[in-house]
C-alpha positions in Angstrom: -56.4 -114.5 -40.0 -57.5 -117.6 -37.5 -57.8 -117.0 -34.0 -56.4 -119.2 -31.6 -57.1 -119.4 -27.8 -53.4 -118.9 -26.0 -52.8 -117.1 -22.9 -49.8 -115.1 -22.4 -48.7 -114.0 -18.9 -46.8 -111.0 -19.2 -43.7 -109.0 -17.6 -43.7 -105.6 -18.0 -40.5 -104.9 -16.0 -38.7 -104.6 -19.0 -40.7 -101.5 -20.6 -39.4 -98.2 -20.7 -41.1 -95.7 -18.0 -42.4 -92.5 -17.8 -43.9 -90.5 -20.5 -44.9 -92.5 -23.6 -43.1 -91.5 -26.8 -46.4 -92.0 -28.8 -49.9 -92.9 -27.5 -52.7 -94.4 -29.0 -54.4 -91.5 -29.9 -52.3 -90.9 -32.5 -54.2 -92.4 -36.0 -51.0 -93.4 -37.6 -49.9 -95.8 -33.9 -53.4 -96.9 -33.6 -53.5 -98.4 -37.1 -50.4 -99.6 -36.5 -50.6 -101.7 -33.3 -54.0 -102.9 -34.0 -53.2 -103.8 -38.0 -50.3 -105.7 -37.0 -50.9 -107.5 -33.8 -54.5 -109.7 -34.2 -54.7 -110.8 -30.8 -54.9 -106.7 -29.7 -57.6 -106.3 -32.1 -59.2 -109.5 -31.0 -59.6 -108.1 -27.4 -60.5 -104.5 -29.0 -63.7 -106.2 -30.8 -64.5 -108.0 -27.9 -64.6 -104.4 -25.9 -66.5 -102.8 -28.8 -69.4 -105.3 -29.6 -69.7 -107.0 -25.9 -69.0 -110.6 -27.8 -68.3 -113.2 -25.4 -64.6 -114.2 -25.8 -64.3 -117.2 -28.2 -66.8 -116.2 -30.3 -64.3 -114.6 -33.0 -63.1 -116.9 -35.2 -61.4 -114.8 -38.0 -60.2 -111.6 -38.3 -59.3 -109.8 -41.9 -58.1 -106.0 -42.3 -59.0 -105.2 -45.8 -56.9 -102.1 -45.6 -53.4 -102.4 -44.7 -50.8 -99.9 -45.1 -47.2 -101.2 -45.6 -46.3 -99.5 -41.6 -43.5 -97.1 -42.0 -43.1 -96.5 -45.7 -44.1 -92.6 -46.5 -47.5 -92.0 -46.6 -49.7 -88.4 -47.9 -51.0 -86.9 -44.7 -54.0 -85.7 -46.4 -55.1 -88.2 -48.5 -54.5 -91.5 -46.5 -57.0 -93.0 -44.8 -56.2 -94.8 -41.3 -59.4 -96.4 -40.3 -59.3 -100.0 -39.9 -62.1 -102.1 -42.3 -62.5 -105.4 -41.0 -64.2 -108.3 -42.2 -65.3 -110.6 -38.8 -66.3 -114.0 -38.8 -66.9 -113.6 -42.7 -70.0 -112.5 -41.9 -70.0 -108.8 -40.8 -68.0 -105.1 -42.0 -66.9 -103.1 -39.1 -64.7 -99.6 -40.2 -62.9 -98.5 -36.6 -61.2 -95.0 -36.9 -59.9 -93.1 -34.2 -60.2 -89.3 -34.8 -59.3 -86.7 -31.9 -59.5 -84.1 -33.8 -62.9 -82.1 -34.0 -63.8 -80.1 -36.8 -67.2 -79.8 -36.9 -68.5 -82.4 -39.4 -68.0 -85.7 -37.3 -71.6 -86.9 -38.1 -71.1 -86.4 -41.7 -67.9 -87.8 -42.1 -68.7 -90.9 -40.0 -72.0 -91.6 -42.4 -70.1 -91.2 -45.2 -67.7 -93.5 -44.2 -70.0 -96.1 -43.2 -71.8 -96.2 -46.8 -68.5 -96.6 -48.8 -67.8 -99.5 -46.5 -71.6 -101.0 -46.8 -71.6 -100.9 -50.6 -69.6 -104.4 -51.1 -72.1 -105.1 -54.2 -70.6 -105.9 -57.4 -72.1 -105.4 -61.1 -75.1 -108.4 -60.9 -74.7 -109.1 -56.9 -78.0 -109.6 -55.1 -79.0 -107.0 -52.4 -79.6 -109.9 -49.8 -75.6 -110.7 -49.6 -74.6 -107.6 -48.1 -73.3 -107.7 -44.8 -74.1 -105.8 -41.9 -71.7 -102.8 -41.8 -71.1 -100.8 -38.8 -69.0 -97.9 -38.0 -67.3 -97.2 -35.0 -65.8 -93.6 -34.5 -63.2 -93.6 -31.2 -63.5 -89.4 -30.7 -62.3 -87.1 -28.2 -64.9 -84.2 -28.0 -68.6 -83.8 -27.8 -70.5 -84.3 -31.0 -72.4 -81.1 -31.9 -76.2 -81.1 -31.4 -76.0 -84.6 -29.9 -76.4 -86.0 -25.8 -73.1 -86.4 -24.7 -72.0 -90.3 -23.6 -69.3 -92.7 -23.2 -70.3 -95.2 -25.9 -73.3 -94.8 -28.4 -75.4 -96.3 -31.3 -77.3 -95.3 -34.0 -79.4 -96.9 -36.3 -82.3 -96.3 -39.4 -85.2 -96.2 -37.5 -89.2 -95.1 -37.5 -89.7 -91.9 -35.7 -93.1 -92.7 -34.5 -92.7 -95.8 -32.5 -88.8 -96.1 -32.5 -88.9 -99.2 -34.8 -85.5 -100.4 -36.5 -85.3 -99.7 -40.1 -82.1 -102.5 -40.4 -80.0 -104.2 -38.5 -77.6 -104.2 -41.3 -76.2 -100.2 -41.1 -74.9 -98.8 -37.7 -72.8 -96.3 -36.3 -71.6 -96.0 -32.5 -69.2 -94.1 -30.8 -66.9 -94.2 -28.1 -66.5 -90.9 -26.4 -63.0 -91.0 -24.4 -63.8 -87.4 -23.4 -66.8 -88.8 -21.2 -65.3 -91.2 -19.0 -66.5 -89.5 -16.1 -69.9 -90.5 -17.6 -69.8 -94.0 -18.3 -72.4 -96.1 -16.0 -71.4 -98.5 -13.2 -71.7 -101.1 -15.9 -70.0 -99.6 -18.7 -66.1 -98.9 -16.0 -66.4 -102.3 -15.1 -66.1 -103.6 -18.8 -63.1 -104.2 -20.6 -64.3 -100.9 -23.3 -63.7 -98.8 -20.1 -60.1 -100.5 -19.7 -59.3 -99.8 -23.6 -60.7 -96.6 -23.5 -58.9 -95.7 -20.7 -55.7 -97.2 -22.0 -56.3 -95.2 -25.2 -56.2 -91.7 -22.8 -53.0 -93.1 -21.4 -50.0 -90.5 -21.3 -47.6 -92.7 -19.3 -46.1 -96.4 -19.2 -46.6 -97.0 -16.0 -50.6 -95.8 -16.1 -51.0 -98.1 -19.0 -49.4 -101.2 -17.5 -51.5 -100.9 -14.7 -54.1 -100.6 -16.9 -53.6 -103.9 -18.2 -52.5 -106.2 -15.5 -54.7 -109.1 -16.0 -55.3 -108.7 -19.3 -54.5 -110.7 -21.5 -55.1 -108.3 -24.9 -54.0 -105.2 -23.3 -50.7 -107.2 -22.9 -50.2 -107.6 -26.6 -51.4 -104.2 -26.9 -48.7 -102.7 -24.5 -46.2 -104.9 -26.2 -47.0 -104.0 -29.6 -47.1 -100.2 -28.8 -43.5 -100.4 -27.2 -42.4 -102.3 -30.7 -43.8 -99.8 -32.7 -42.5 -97.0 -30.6 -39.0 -97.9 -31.3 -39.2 -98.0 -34.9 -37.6 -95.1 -36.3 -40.0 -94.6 -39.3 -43.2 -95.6 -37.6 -42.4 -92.8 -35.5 -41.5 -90.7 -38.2 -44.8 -91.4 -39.8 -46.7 -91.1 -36.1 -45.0 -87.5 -35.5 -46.0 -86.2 -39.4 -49.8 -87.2 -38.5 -49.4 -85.4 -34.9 -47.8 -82.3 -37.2 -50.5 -82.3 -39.6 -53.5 -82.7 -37.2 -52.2 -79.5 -35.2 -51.5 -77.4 -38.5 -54.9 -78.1 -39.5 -56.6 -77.6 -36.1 -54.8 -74.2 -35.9 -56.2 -73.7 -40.0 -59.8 -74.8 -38.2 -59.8 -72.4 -35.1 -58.6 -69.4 -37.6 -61.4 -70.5 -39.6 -59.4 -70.8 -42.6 -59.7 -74.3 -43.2 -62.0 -74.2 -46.3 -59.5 -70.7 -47.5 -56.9 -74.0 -47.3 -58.2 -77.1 -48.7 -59.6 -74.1 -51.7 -55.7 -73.1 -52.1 -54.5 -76.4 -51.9 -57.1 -76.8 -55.1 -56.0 -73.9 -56.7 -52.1 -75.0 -56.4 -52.8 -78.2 -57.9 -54.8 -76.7 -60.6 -51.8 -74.1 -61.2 -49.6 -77.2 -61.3 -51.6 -78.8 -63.6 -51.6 -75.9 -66.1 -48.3 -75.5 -66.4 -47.7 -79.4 -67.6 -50.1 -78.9 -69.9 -48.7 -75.8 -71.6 -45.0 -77.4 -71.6 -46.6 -80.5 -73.3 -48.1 -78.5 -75.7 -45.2 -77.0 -76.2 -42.9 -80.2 -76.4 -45.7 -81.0 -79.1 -45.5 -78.2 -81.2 -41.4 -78.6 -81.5 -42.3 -82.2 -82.4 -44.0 -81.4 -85.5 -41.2 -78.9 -85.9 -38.8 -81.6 -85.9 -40.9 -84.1 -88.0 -41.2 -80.9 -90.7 -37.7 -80.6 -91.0 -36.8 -83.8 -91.2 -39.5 -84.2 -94.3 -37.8 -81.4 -95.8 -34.2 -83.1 -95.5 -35.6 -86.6 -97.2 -37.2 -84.8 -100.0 -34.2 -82.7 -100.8 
Protein backbone atom coordinates (compact mmCIF):
# COMPACT_ATOMS: atom_id res chain seq x y z
CA UNK A 1 0.00 0.00 0.00
CA UNK A 2 1.17 3.94 -0.77
CA UNK A 3 1.60 6.19 1.90
CA UNK A 4 0.24 9.47 1.93
CA UNK A 5 1.15 12.42 4.24
CA UNK A 6 -2.40 13.56 5.98
CA UNK A 7 -2.81 14.67 9.45
CA UNK A 8 -5.71 13.83 11.51
CA UNK A 9 -6.55 15.71 14.65
CA UNK A 10 -8.33 13.61 16.80
CA UNK A 11 -11.35 13.52 19.62
CA UNK A 12 -11.17 10.93 21.87
CA UNK A 13 -14.23 12.10 23.88
CA UNK A 14 -16.24 9.60 22.32
CA UNK A 15 -14.14 6.36 23.45
CA UNK A 16 -15.37 4.20 25.95
CA UNK A 17 -13.39 4.51 29.50
CA UNK A 18 -12.01 2.52 31.96
CA UNK A 19 -10.49 -0.82 31.63
CA UNK A 20 -9.74 -1.89 28.01
CA UNK A 21 -11.72 -4.94 26.76
CA UNK A 22 -8.51 -6.14 24.90
CA UNK A 23 -5.01 -4.59 24.85
CA UNK A 24 -2.34 -4.77 22.56
CA UNK A 25 -0.53 -7.32 24.04
CA UNK A 26 -2.74 -9.73 22.91
CA UNK A 27 -1.09 -11.38 19.40
CA UNK A 28 -4.43 -11.86 17.80
CA UNK A 29 -5.44 -7.49 18.51
CA UNK A 30 -1.93 -6.57 17.61
CA UNK A 31 -2.04 -8.23 14.18
CA UNK A 32 -5.18 -6.99 13.88
CA UNK A 33 -4.87 -3.17 14.39
CA UNK A 34 -1.63 -2.94 12.80
CA UNK A 35 -2.63 -5.45 9.53
CA UNK A 36 -5.59 -3.34 9.00
CA UNK A 37 -4.86 0.24 9.67
CA UNK A 38 -1.35 1.31 7.45
CA UNK A 39 -1.06 4.58 8.89
CA UNK A 40 -0.67 2.79 12.68
CA UNK A 41 1.92 0.60 11.27
CA UNK A 42 3.53 3.59 9.47
CA UNK A 43 4.14 5.30 12.88
CA UNK A 44 5.07 1.78 14.48
CA UNK A 45 8.07 1.42 11.82
CA UNK A 46 9.00 4.85 12.27
CA UNK A 47 9.35 3.99 16.32
CA UNK A 48 11.11 0.68 15.55
CA UNK A 49 13.86 1.67 12.94
CA UNK A 50 14.29 5.63 14.06
CA UNK A 51 13.37 6.60 10.12
CA UNK A 52 12.73 10.06 9.79
CA UNK A 53 8.98 10.52 8.99
CA UNK A 54 8.41 10.59 5.18
CA UNK A 55 10.82 8.36 4.43
CA UNK A 56 8.28 5.30 3.95
CA UNK A 57 6.92 5.19 0.89
CA UNK A 58 5.14 1.71 0.75
CA UNK A 59 4.08 -0.63 3.03
CA UNK A 60 3.01 -4.44 2.09
CA UNK A 61 1.91 -7.25 4.83
CA UNK A 62 2.75 -10.46 3.04
CA UNK A 63 0.79 -12.35 5.63
CA UNK A 64 -2.74 -11.39 6.22
CA UNK A 65 -5.28 -13.26 7.98
CA UNK A 66 -8.87 -12.74 6.92
CA UNK A 67 -9.54 -10.82 10.86
CA UNK A 68 -12.28 -12.69 12.54
CA UNK A 69 -12.78 -15.89 10.66
CA UNK A 70 -11.72 -19.06 13.01
CA UNK A 71 -8.35 -19.61 13.20
CA UNK A 72 -6.02 -22.93 14.89
CA UNK A 73 -4.54 -21.48 18.05
CA UNK A 74 -1.54 -23.64 17.72
CA UNK A 75 -0.65 -23.55 14.35
CA UNK A 76 -1.31 -19.89 13.23
CA UNK A 77 1.20 -17.70 13.05
CA UNK A 78 0.58 -13.82 14.01
CA UNK A 79 3.74 -12.05 13.22
CA UNK A 80 3.46 -9.38 10.83
CA UNK A 81 6.10 -9.91 7.50
CA UNK A 82 6.41 -6.72 5.83
CA UNK A 83 7.95 -5.75 2.71
CA UNK A 84 9.13 -1.67 3.19
CA UNK A 85 10.02 0.53 0.57
CA UNK A 86 10.45 -2.65 -1.73
CA UNK A 87 13.61 -2.82 -0.59
CA UNK A 88 13.75 -4.47 2.97
CA UNK A 89 11.91 -7.72 5.04
CA UNK A 90 10.97 -6.90 8.50
CA UNK A 91 8.87 -9.97 10.61
CA UNK A 92 7.27 -7.91 13.85
CA UNK A 93 5.72 -10.46 16.46
CA UNK A 94 4.62 -9.70 19.69
CA UNK A 95 5.06 -12.65 22.16
CA UNK A 96 4.41 -12.08 26.08
CA UNK A 97 4.59 -15.26 26.82
CA UNK A 98 8.10 -16.79 27.94
CA UNK A 99 8.89 -20.25 27.54
CA UNK A 100 12.31 -20.52 27.48
CA UNK A 101 13.35 -20.70 23.85
CA UNK A 102 12.88 -16.96 22.73
CA UNK A 103 16.37 -16.86 21.10
CA UNK A 104 15.73 -19.81 19.15
CA UNK A 105 12.44 -19.19 18.04
CA UNK A 106 13.19 -15.55 16.98
CA UNK A 107 16.39 -17.01 14.68
CA UNK A 108 14.39 -19.31 13.26
CA UNK A 109 11.92 -16.99 12.38
CA UNK A 110 14.14 -14.62 10.94
CA UNK A 111 15.80 -17.27 8.34
CA UNK A 112 12.38 -18.46 7.01
CA UNK A 113 11.71 -14.83 6.29
CA UNK A 114 15.42 -14.12 4.81
CA UNK A 115 15.24 -17.06 2.38
CA UNK A 116 13.04 -15.07 -0.47
CA UNK A 117 15.33 -17.02 -3.15
CA UNK A 118 13.68 -18.91 -5.75
CA UNK A 119 15.06 -21.98 -7.94
CA UNK A 120 17.95 -19.94 -10.30
CA UNK A 121 17.71 -16.48 -8.16
CA UNK A 122 21.02 -14.82 -7.55
CA UNK A 123 22.29 -14.50 -3.93
CA UNK A 124 22.92 -10.65 -4.34
CA UNK A 125 18.92 -9.91 -4.57
CA UNK A 126 18.03 -10.82 -1.20
CA UNK A 127 16.95 -8.20 0.92
CA UNK A 128 18.00 -7.27 4.17
CA UNK A 129 15.70 -9.12 6.66
CA UNK A 130 15.29 -8.16 10.20
CA UNK A 131 13.32 -9.51 13.01
CA UNK A 132 11.82 -7.72 15.63
CA UNK A 133 10.53 -9.60 18.76
CA UNK A 134 8.07 -7.08 21.13
CA UNK A 135 8.53 -9.43 24.57
CA UNK A 136 7.59 -9.11 28.03
CA UNK A 137 10.24 -10.87 30.14
CA UNK A 138 13.96 -11.03 30.41
CA UNK A 139 15.73 -13.13 27.75
CA UNK A 140 17.70 -15.93 29.47
CA UNK A 141 21.48 -15.62 29.53
CA UNK A 142 21.24 -12.15 27.93
CA UNK A 143 21.77 -8.17 29.51
CA UNK A 144 18.55 -7.07 30.13
CA UNK A 145 17.40 -3.61 28.00
CA UNK A 146 14.59 -1.70 26.66
CA UNK A 147 15.33 -2.09 22.90
CA UNK A 148 18.21 -4.34 21.37
CA UNK A 149 20.15 -5.55 18.28
CA UNK A 150 21.97 -8.29 17.14
CA UNK A 151 23.87 -9.00 14.28
CA UNK A 152 26.57 -11.73 12.49
CA UNK A 153 29.65 -10.37 13.63
CA UNK A 154 33.69 -11.18 14.20
CA UNK A 155 34.41 -11.97 17.81
CA UNK A 156 37.83 -10.57 17.79
CA UNK A 157 37.37 -7.03 16.72
CA UNK A 158 33.41 -6.75 16.72
CA UNK A 159 33.34 -6.42 12.93
CA UNK A 160 29.80 -6.90 11.12
CA UNK A 161 29.46 -10.11 9.26
CA UNK A 162 26.18 -8.40 7.20
CA UNK A 163 24.12 -5.87 7.27
CA UNK A 164 21.49 -7.98 5.60
CA UNK A 165 20.32 -10.43 8.79
CA UNK A 166 19.24 -8.74 12.17
CA UNK A 167 17.28 -9.34 15.10
CA UNK A 168 16.34 -6.62 17.89
CA UNK A 169 14.06 -6.56 20.59
CA UNK A 170 11.86 -4.38 22.44
CA UNK A 171 11.66 -5.34 26.04
CA UNK A 172 8.28 -3.73 27.49
CA UNK A 173 9.26 -5.28 30.78
CA UNK A 174 12.37 -2.76 31.01
CA UNK A 175 10.86 0.45 30.74
CA UNK A 176 12.27 1.57 33.83
CA UNK A 177 15.53 1.04 31.84
CA UNK A 178 15.26 2.84 28.85
CA UNK A 179 17.95 5.86 28.60
CA UNK A 180 16.93 9.66 28.65
CA UNK A 181 16.99 9.26 24.94
CA UNK A 182 15.23 6.16 24.29
CA UNK A 183 11.47 7.80 26.82
CA UNK A 184 11.78 10.74 24.87
CA UNK A 185 11.22 8.82 21.48
CA UNK A 186 8.11 7.89 20.05
CA UNK A 187 9.24 3.65 20.69
CA UNK A 188 8.90 4.64 24.38
CA UNK A 189 5.32 6.11 23.61
CA UNK A 190 4.30 2.74 21.64
CA UNK A 191 5.85 0.68 24.01
CA UNK A 192 4.18 2.20 26.63
CA UNK A 193 0.93 2.32 24.81
CA UNK A 194 1.47 -1.45 24.24
CA UNK A 195 1.55 -1.93 28.41
CA UNK A 196 -1.62 0.10 28.51
CA UNK A 197 -4.52 -1.50 30.68
CA UNK A 198 -6.87 1.47 30.45
CA UNK A 199 -8.53 4.01 27.94
CA UNK A 200 -7.83 6.78 29.44
CA UNK A 201 -3.84 5.85 30.06
CA UNK A 202 -3.63 5.20 26.36
CA UNK A 203 -5.30 8.41 25.19
CA UNK A 204 -3.09 10.33 27.10
CA UNK A 205 -0.59 8.40 25.75
CA UNK A 206 -1.25 9.56 22.45
CA UNK A 207 -2.29 13.14 22.56
CA UNK A 208 -0.27 14.63 19.91
CA UNK A 209 0.25 11.90 18.02
CA UNK A 210 -0.81 11.56 15.04
CA UNK A 211 -0.28 7.44 14.60
CA UNK A 212 -1.12 6.60 18.03
CA UNK A 213 -4.55 8.21 17.04
CA UNK A 214 -5.19 5.73 14.31
CA UNK A 215 -3.92 3.25 16.64
CA UNK A 216 -6.46 4.10 19.52
CA UNK A 217 -9.09 4.34 16.88
CA UNK A 218 -8.41 1.16 15.30
CA UNK A 219 -8.12 -0.75 18.64
CA UNK A 220 -11.69 0.65 19.81
CA UNK A 221 -13.01 -0.77 16.16
CA UNK A 222 -11.60 -3.90 16.67
CA UNK A 223 -12.73 -4.17 20.22
CA UNK A 224 -16.25 -4.09 19.26
CA UNK A 225 -16.28 -6.73 16.82
CA UNK A 226 -17.82 -9.63 18.24
CA UNK A 227 -15.51 -12.30 16.44
CA UNK A 228 -12.33 -10.30 16.61
CA UNK A 229 -12.84 -10.59 20.11
CA UNK A 230 -13.79 -13.97 20.02
CA UNK A 231 -10.59 -14.85 18.25
CA UNK A 232 -8.58 -12.25 20.82
CA UNK A 233 -10.04 -14.17 24.01
CA UNK A 234 -9.24 -17.92 22.41
CA UNK A 235 -5.39 -16.68 21.94
CA UNK A 236 -5.60 -15.13 25.69
CA UNK A 237 -7.15 -18.91 26.62
CA UNK A 238 -4.61 -20.64 24.88
CA UNK A 239 -1.54 -18.71 25.96
CA UNK A 240 -2.61 -19.24 29.73
CA UNK A 241 -3.32 -23.14 29.23
CA UNK A 242 -0.05 -23.44 27.79
CA UNK A 243 1.86 -21.16 30.35
CA UNK A 244 0.15 -23.32 33.13
CA UNK A 245 1.38 -26.70 30.81
CA UNK A 246 5.02 -24.70 30.86
CA UNK A 247 5.25 -23.95 34.69
CA UNK A 248 4.12 -27.73 35.38
CA UNK A 249 6.77 -28.55 33.08
CA UNK A 250 4.57 -30.58 31.01
CA UNK A 251 4.71 -28.77 27.96
CA UNK A 252 6.85 -31.22 25.92
CA UNK A 253 4.41 -34.41 27.93
CA UNK A 254 1.69 -31.96 25.70
CA UNK A 255 2.88 -31.04 22.38
CA UNK A 256 4.20 -35.35 22.59
CA UNK A 257 0.33 -36.18 23.31
CA UNK A 258 -0.97 -33.92 21.04
CA UNK A 259 1.48 -36.09 18.43
CA UNK A 260 0.38 -39.17 19.65
CA UNK A 261 -3.55 -38.21 19.25
CA UNK A 262 -3.04 -37.19 15.88
CA UNK A 263 -1.09 -40.30 15.12
CA UNK A 264 -4.10 -42.40 16.86
CA UNK A 265 -6.42 -40.43 14.61
CA UNK A 266 -4.57 -41.12 11.71
CA UNK A 267 -4.55 -44.96 12.30
CA UNK A 268 -7.82 -45.35 12.58
CA UNK A 269 -8.70 -43.65 8.89
CA UNK A 270 -6.39 -45.77 7.69
CA UNK A 271 -7.75 -49.10 8.90
CA UNK A 272 -11.53 -47.98 7.95
CA UNK A 273 -10.11 -47.23 4.44
CA UNK A 274 -8.66 -50.43 4.25
CA UNK A 275 -11.46 -51.70 5.26
CA UNK A 276 -13.93 -49.73 2.81
CA UNK A 277 -11.26 -51.28 0.37
CA UNK A 278 -11.50 -54.71 1.10
CA UNK A 279 -15.61 -54.68 0.82
CA UNK A 280 -14.91 -52.94 -2.53
CA UNK A 281 -13.36 -55.78 -4.08
CA UNK A 282 -16.05 -57.77 -2.29
CA UNK A 283 -18.57 -55.98 -4.13
CA UNK A 284 -16.66 -55.88 -7.57
CA UNK A 285 -16.39 -60.07 -6.93
CA UNK A 286 -19.88 -60.42 -6.73
CA UNK A 287 -20.89 -58.53 -9.16
CA UNK A 288 -18.33 -60.55 -11.68
CA UNK A 289 -20.00 -63.51 -10.40
CA UNK A 290 -23.66 -62.11 -11.27
CA UNK A 291 -22.45 -61.12 -15.13
CA UNK A 292 -20.94 -64.43 -15.72
CA UNK A 293 -23.96 -66.40 -14.47
Amino acid sequence: MIIGNNEKTYDFSGLPTGKLKINLMNDYMFKAVFQENMKALEGLLYALLNLSKGSIDSIVVENPIELGRFVDRKTCVLDLKLTLNNERILNIEMQVGNYGNWIERSIVYLCRAFDQLKAGDDYGIILPTMHIGIIDFDINNLTPMFYSENMLMNTKNHEVYSDKFALRVLNLSRLDDATKEEKESGLYTYARMFKARTWEEITMLAQGNEYAGEVIYTLHEMSEDEKIAEQCFARKIYEWDKRSAYEKGQLDGLEKGLEQGRAESQAIIDNQKSALAEKDAEIERLKKQLAEK
